[in-house]
TORMI-666256 format. One line per 8 residues: their letters; for each residue x, y, z of C-alpha. Coordinates in nm, 2 decimals. Example, Ala and Ser with C-alpha at 12.3 -4.5 7.8 and 13.67 -1.06 7.14 Angstrom:
<pts>
as	1.23 -0.45 0.78; 1.37 -0.11 0.71
</pts>
This chain:
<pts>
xxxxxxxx	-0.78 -3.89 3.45; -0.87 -3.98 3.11; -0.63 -3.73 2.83; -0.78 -3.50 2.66; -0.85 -3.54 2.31; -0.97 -3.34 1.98; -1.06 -2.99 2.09; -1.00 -3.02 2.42
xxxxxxxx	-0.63 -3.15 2.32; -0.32 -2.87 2.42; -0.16 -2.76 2.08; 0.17 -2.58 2.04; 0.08 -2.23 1.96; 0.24 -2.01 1.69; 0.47 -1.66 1.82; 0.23 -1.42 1.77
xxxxxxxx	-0.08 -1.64 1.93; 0.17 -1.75 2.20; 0.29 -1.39 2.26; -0.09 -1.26 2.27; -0.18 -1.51 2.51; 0.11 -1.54 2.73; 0.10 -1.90 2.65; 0.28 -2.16 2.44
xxxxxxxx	-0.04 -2.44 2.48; -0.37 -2.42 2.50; -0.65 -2.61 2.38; -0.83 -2.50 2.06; -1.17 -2.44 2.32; -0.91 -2.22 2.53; -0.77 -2.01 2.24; -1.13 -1.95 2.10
xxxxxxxx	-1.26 -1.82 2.47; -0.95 -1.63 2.48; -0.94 -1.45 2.19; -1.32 -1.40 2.22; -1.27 -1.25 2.60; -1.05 -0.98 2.44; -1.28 -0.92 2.14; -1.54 -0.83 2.38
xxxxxxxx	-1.37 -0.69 2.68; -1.22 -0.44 2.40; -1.61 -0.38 2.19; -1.42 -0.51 1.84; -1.74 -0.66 1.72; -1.96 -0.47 1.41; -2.28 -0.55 1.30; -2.17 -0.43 0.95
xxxxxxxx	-1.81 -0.54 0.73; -1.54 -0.31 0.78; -1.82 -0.06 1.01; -1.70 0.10 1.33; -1.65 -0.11 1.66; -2.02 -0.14 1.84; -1.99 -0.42 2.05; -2.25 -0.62 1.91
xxxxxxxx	-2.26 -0.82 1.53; -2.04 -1.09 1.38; -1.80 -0.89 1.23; -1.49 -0.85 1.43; -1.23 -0.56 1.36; -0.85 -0.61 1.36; -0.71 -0.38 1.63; -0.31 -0.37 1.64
xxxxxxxx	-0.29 -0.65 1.90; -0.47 -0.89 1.70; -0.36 -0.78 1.32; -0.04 -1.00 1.37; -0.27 -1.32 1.43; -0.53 -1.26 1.20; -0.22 -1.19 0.92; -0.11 -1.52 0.96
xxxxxxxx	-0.44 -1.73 0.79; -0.49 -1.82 0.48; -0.65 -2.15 0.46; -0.88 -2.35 0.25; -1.18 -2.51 0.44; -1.31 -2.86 0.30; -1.55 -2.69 0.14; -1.33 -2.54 -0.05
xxxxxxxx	-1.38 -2.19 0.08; -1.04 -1.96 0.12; -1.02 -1.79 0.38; -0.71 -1.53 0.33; -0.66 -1.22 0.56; -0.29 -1.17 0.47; -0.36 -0.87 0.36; -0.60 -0.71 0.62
xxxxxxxx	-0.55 -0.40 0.73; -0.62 -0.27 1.08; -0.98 -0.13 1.13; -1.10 -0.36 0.89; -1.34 -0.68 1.00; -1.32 -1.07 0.97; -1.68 -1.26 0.97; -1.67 -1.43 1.30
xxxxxxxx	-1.71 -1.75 1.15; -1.36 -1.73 1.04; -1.26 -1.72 1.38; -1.18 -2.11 1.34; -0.99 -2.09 1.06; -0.76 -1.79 1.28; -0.73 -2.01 1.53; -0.63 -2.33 1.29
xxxx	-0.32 -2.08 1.12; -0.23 -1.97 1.50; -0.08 -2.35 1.62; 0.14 -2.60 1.50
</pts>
């Protein structure tokens, strides 16, 4: 069996992903499903910034479990976009499209 490569390739995950997940690898796909699973499964998503959970938009709210993880980004795309939610608070909403930019902050 050929080995898996880019983002099907297992990365070491950071404490707090690892701790969410009850895993210590996973491949970037896996993380993203995961983490999306429990967006849904839990109606985190807003169809307005910082609005009230609905279960339906592309903003997703920090609840408790997944402030720690969210906390831990603050990148700068090639673009040259920052994305920083060290300072989020719970109840307040990430764009969705910042979802890879969680996941890239969550593994080593």
């Amino acid at each position: 069996m050929a080995e898996a490569k880019g983002l099907m390739k297992p990365v070491k995950l950071k404490n707090e992903l690892a701790e969410f997940l009850g895993a210590t690898e996973l491949s970037r796909t896996e993380i993203t499903k995961k983490l999306w699973d429990y967006v849904k499964a839990n109606k985190l998503q807003t169809k307005t910034e910082n609005g009230k959970p609905e279960n339906a938009g592309k903003f997703i709210v920090a609840d408790a479990s997944l402030l720690p993880i969210f906390k831990n980004t603050k990148s700068k795309s090639k673009s040259g976009n920052v994305t920083d939610l060290t300072n989020l608070k719970e109840g307040q909403t990430i764009n969705m499209m910042q979802m890879a930019a969680v996941v890239g902050a969550n593994i080593e």
